[in-house]
C-alpha positions, 0 to 999 in steps of 0.5 A: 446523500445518495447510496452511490453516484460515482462519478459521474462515472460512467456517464461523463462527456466533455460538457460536465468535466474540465477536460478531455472526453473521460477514458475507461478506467480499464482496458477490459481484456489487457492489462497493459490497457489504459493508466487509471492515473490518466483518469484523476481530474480535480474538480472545478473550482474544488480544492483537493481535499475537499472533493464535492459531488458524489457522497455514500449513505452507508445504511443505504449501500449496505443494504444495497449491497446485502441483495446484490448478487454477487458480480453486481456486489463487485461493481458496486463496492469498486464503485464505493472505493472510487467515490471514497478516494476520490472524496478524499483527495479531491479529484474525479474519477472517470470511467467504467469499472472492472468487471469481475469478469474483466478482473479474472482475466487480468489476472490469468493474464499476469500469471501468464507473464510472471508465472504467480497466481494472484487472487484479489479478496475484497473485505466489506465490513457490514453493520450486521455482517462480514462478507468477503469476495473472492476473485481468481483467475479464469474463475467464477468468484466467490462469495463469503458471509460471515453473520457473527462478524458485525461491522462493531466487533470487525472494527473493535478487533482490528484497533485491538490488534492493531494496538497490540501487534505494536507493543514490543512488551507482550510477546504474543499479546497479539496473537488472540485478535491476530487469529480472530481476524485470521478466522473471519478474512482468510479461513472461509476462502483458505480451501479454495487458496490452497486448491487454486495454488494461490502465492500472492493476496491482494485486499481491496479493504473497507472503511476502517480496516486499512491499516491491519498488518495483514501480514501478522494474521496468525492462524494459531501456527503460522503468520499469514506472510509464511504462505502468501505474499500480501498487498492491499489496493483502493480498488482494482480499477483504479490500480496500473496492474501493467507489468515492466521490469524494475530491476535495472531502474534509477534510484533517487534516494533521499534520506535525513538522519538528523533532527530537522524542524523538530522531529527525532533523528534516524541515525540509521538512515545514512547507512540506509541510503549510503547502502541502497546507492553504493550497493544495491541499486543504481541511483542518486541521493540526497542527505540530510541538508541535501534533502530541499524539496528544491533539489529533489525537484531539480534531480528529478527533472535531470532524468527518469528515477523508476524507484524513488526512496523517501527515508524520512518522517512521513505521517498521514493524519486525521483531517483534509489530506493537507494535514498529512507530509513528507518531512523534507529538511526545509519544510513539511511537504503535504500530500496535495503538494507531493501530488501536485509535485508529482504531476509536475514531475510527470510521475504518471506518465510512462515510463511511469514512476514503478516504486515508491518507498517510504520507509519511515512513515506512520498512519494513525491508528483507527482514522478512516482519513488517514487511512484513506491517505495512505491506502490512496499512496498511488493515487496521490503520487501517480506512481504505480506501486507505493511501499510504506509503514503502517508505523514508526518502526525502529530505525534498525528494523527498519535498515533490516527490512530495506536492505533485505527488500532491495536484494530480493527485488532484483531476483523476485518474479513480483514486487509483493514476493520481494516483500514477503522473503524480505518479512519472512527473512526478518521473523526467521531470524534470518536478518537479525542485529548481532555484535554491533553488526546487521547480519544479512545472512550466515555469510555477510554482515554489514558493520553498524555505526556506534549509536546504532550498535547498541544493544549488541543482540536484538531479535527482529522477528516479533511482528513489530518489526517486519508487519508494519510495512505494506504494499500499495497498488501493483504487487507485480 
C-alpha cells in the first residue's frame, strides 16, 4: 500500500508500458488539446477489473492532503481519483494532471465559446473533516474546510438522503439531510457562486459520495438545480472538455419494453424511442426483439451515431465491473464487454461518441464499486458525455424527462443546461401527466398508451422523479 503512485503516471515510457510513448492527459492551455480516452491501456497480462499496481492508503492520503497547499491538494486529489478509476476498471492512466492553473484556463476558455460560466468544486471528504475546492475561471481557487463534517457523518448523511429523496411516501422526508449536505458542499462557496455569476456546478466527488442527487440539495427555499445546472466528473484530467456541437448528430436509439431474461417491463419505452426518433431527433432504432447486441453492432458500423440511447435495464453493482450490465434482449452486457464493444466501435476516436443516455439505470446505494462504475460511465465507453439515473425511475417520469431533455438539447448553450430546464420543467409542474396524456407544456401534449395512462393526474415534481438523472463527464 502506498499513499499515491498514480500511474506510472508521470514518469511512463515505452520500456514500462505495452504500448506507445504515453501522451499527457491534457493540452495544457487548449481545450481542444488531447483526448484523455486516447490515454486508457489495460495493463499486461491484467483482466479489466482487477487492475494491479498502484493502490491508496487513505490514512496516509488524508494526511497528505490536510498539509498540502492548496494547488499541491488539487494535484494530489486528481491523482487520487485517476488511480481509483483506473483500479477499478482496470486500465492505466498515463500522463501529467491538470494543474489548477491549467484548469482555470480551460475554463475561461469554454466560457468564451459557449458564453457560461462553469466552476469545478471538488468534495473531499476526511476522517476528521470536509474540505472543499474551488476552481473558477482566470481565478486563484479556493479553499474551504468544514471541521464539524467528519468523513462518518458526510457519509451517514449523504446514504440517508439518498434513501429518503427516493421514498415517494414522505413528501419532504428528504428535506432535512437534503439542507445538511447543502450547509456543507454549497453554502461555504455560495458567496463567491453568486459574485462570480456561476451558471453550471461541476463535482469531482470522493469515495462514497457519488451517487447523491446533487440536484435535490435543498437550501430551505430553493433545490440547488433552480439556480445552477449541475454535473459530476472522475476527474478533470480524465474529461474530454472539447466543445462540438450536438444538435445535428444521428441518433441510435435502442429501447425494450417488454419483459426479457426476467426483468420488468417498461411499457413507456416504445413511446420514448418511437418519440426521440420520429420526432426530436434524427436517428435509427431498434426495439424490443430488435435490441440484439448483434444488431446494435451491425447499425453502429454502418455510420457514425454522435448520440446513442440505450432505454433498458442498466445496473451497476457491488463487485468486479463484470457484475454491472446493460440489458440487451439476448443477453446481459457487462461493462468490460460494453467497453470493449466500444473501442471496437471506435467510440473514442473522433468525431467521438458526444452523448450517451441511459434512461433506465440504477447504481446501488452506498457501494463505492458501484459508484465507481457509474461515475467512470465515459471512461468506460469512450464516449464524452454520459447521462444516466442514480435509480429506477417511473417508466412515465421517465418519458417526462427524456423528452423535455432532447427538446432542450437542440436550443441549449450546454449539455448540463439541457438538463437542468428539463429538471426544473418537471418540478414546476411544467412537464406533468394529466388525463391519460403527458402535457409538455400549456400547448402541446402527447396521448399515452393505456397501461401508461393510468392514474389519470400525477405530479412529477417531488425530487424522485427528475434528481436521479445526472450527467457525466462534458457539461458543455
Amino acid at each position: 500500500m502506498i499513499c499515491l503512485k498514480s500511474v506510472q503516471a508521470q514518469t511512463g515510457n515505452q520500456s514500462d508500458t505495452t504500448g506507445p510513448d504515453p501522451q499527457e492527459f491534457n493540452n495544457q492551455s487548449d481545450t481542444t488539446g488531447n483526448d484523455p480516452q486516447e490515454l486508457v491501456k489495460p495493463e499486461a497480462n491484467t483482466p479489466l477489473g482487477n487492475s494491479g499496481g498502484a493502490t491508496i492508503d487513505r490514512k496516509a492520503f488524508d494526511s497528505s492532503f490536510e498539509g498540502a497547499g492548496i494547488n499541491e491538494a488539487i494535484n494530489l486529489f486528481e491523482e487520487s481519483q485517476a488511480v481509483q478509476f483506473g483500479q477499478y476498471l482496470g486500465v492505466n492512466f498515463f500522463g501529467e494532471v491538470a494543474t489548477a492553473q491549467e484548469i482555470s484556463q480551460s475554463l475561461d476558455e469554454l466560457y468564451r465559446q459557449r458564453g457560461r460560466k462553469s466552476a469545478i468544486i471538488y468534495v473531499v471528504s476526511l476522517k476528521n473533516q470536509l474540505q472543499l475546492l474551488l476552481i473558477l475561471a482566470n481565478n486563484q481557487p479556493i479553499r474551504k474546510v468544514i471541521l464539524e463534517a467528519n468523513r462518518e457523518l458526510v457519509q451517514k448523511t449523504a446514504k440517508e438522503f439518498r434513501s429518503q429523496v427516493t421514498d415517494r411516501g414522505k413528501q419532504n422526508g428528504y428535506q432535512d439531510s437534503a439542507q445538511k449536505l447543502y450547509q456543507w458542499i454549497i453554502a461555504p462557496l455560495e458567496s463567491v457562486l453568486k459574485a462570480n455569476q456561476i451558471d453550471s456546478l461541476v463535482f469531482s466527488l470522493d469515495s462514497g459520495l457519488r451517487s447523491i442527487p446533487l440536484a435535490a440539495l435543498y437550501d430551505g427555499k430553493q433545490f440547488l438545480i433552480e439556480n445552477y445546472s449541475v454535473s459530476i466528473i472522475p476527474s478533470f484530467s480524465l474529461t474530454d472538455t472539447r466543445y462540438v456541437p450536438i444538435a445535428n448528430k444521428k441518433m441510435l436509439a435502442l429501447g425494450i419494453s417488454k419483459s426479457t431474461q426476467g426483468k420488468a417491463p417498461l411499457p413507456a419505452v416504445a413511446t420514448e424511442i418511437a418519440l426521440l426518433t420520429n420526432s426530436l431527433w434524427t436517428g435509427q432504432k431498434l426495439l424490443n426483439e430488435q435490441s440484439t447486441i448483434d444488431n446494435f453492432e451491425a447499425i453502429s458500423r454502418q455510420g457514425h451515431f454522435g448520440i446513442i440511447h440505450m432505454a433498458t435495464h442498466a445496473e451497476f453493482k457491488p463487485g468486479a465491473i463484470h457484475n454491472s450490465y446493460i440489458q440487451f434482449w439476448n443477453a446481459k452486457l457487462g461493462f468490460d464487454q460494453m467497453r470493449q464493444l466500444s473501442q471496437v466501435l471506435e467510440w473514442q476516436q473522433d468525431p467521438k461518441v458526444e452523448l450517451m443516455v441511459l434512461s433506465a439505470c440504477r447504481t446501488a446505494l452506498g457501494d463505492k464499486e458501484a459508484e465507481l462504475g457509474f461515475a467512470g460511465l465515459t471512461i468506460q465507453t469512450g464516449v464524452k458525455t454520459a447521462l444516466g439515473s442514480l435509480w429506477y425511475v417511473s417508466d412515465e417520469g421517465s418519458l417526462a424527462l427524456m423528452t423535455k431533455f432532447y427538446e432542450q438539447l437542440k436550443t441549449a448553450p450546454i449539455k448540463s443546461e439541457a438538463l437542468q430546464q428539463a429538471q426544473l420543467a418537471i418540478l414546476k409542474g411544467q412537464v406533468r401527466l394529466e388525463e391519460g396524456q403527458l402535457q409538455l407544456d400549456r400547448e402541446r401534449q402527447l396521448p399515452l398508451s393505456p397501461e401508461l395512462s393510468k392514474p389519470n393526474h400525477r405530479n412529477l415534481s417531488h425530487p424522485y422523479y427528475w434528481s436521479a438523472f445526472m450527467m457525466i463527464g462534458n457539461w458543455n
